[in-house]
C-alpha positions in Angstrom: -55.0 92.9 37.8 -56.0 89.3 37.3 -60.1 88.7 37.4 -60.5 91.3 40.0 -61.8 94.1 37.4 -64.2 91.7 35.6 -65.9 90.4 38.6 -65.9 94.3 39.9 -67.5 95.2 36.6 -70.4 92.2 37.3 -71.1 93.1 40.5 -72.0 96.8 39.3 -75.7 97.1 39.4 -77.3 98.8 35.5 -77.1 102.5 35.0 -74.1 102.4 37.7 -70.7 104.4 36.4 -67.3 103.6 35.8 -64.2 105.6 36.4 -61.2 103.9 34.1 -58.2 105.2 35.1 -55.4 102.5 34.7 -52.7 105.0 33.9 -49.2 104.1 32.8 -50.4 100.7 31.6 -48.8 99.5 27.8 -52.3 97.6 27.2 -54.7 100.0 28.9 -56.6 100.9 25.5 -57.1 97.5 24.8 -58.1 96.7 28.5 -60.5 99.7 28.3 -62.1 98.5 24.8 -63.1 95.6 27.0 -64.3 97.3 30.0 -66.5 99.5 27.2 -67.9 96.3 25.4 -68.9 95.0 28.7 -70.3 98.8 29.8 -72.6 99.1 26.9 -73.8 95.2 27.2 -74.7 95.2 31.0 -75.8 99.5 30.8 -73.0 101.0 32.4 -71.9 104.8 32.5 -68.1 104.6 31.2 -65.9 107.8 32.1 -62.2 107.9 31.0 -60.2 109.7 33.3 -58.3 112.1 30.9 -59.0 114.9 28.9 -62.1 115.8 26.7 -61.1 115.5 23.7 -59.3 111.9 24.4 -62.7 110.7 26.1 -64.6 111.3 22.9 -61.6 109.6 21.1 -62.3 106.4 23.2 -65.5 106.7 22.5 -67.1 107.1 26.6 -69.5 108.2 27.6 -67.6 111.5 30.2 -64.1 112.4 31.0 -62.9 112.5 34.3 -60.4 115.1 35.4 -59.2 118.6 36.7 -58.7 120.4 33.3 -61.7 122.5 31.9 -64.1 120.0 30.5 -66.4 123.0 28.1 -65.2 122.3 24.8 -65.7 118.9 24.3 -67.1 117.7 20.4 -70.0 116.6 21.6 -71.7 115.5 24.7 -70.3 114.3 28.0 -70.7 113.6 31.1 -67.7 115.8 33.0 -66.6 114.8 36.2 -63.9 115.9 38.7 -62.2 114.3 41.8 -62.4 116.8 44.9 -60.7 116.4 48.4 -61.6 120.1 50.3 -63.5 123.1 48.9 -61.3 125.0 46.8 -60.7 121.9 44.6 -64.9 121.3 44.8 -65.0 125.4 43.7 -62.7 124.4 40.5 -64.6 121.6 39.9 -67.9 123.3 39.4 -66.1 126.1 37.8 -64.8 124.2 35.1 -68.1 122.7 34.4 -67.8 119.5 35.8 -71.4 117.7 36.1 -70.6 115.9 39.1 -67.6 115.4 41.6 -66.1 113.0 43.5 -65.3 114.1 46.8 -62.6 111.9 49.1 -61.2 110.3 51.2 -65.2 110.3 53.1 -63.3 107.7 55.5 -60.3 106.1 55.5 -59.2 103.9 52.7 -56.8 101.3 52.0 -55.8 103.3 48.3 -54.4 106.2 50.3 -53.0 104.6 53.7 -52.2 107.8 55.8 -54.5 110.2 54.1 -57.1 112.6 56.6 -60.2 111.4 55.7 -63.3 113.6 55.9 -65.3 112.0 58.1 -69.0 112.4 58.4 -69.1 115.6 59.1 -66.6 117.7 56.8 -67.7 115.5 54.3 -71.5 116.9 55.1 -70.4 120.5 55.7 -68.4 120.0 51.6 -71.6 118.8 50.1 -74.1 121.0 50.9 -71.6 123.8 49.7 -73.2 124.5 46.2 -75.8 122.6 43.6 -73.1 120.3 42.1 -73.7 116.4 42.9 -71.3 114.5 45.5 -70.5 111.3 45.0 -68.5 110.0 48.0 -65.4 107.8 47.1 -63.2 106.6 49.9 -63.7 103.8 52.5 -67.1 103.8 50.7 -69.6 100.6 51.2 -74.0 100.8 51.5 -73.9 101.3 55.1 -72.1 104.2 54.8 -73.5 105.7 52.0 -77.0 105.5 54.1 -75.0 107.5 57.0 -73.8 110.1 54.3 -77.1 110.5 52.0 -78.5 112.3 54.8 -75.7 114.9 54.4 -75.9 115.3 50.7 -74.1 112.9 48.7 -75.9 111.7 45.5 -74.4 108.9 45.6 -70.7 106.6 46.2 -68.3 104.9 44.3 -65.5 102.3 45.7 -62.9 99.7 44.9 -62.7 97.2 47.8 -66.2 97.5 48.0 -66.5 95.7 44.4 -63.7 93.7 44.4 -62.5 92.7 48.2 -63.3 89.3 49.3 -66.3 90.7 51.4 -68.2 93.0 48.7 -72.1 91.9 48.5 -72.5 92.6 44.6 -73.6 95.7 45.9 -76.8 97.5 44.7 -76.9 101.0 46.1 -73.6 102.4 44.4 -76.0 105.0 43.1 -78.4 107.1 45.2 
């Protein structure tokens, strides 16, 4: 992992979010108690991708993940990945606050994998009330392209930590 998540984590603009995942790591609670002290010094959302009850545990701020997120101890942001409609239906269903829809175009994470493209990703969007965030080949230009088709907003990985990201300030809409 080298410096790559700490100078991702500077470039992130205040009141942007944080999806920690870093699964199957044996030092991933102690990687995430950093990522959190930064979070709450620079005004980041933090959202551990796991269960409700292990997100208030952790102390973040949502959990991100398929399983139902209504019974949580107190307060949190719930948030769901989505790649076609009957996984976006679950997602509101469950009572996530916001989803992630992917891949919008092709990425480099999943190599091979359809993308949406600008147009099913449009046509997913608009389906109900529940915020879209794109994720997937994400950067600001394309964001612009896709706002106009409903996404709330867009999350990435190259586009924070590849040798061309522009300490972006439009990862939220």
């Amino acid at each position: 992992m080298g410096e790559v998540l700490w100078t991702a984590l500077g470039r992130l603009p205040r009141g942007a979010g944080i999806v920690f995942r870093h699964y199957g790591l044996p030092d991933r609670r102690a990687i995430y108690e950093r990522v959190r002290r930064i979070a709450r010094a620079r005004g980041l959302v933090l959202v551990l991708a796991g269960s409700p009850r292990e997100a208030v545990a952790w102390k973040a701020d949502g959990a991100h993940g398929r399983s139902p997120h209504r019974f949580a101890a107190r307060p949190l942001l719930r948030t769901a990945p989505a790649h076609d409609a009957v996984e976006q239906a679950a997602a509101a269903r469950h009572g996530a606050d916001l989803v992630f829809l992917s891949p919008a175009f092709a990425t480099r994470s999943h190599p091979g994998a359809r993308a949406l493209g600008p147009v099913r990703f449009g046509l997913l969007a608009g389906r109900d009330r529940l915020p879209v965030i794109a994720l997937g080949g994400m950067d600001a230009p394309r964001y612009r392209r896709l706002r106009a088709l409903g996404a709330s907003g867009w999350a990435g990985i190259d586009a924070f930590t590849g040798p061309d990201s522009q300490g972006i300030g439009a990862a939220k809409g």
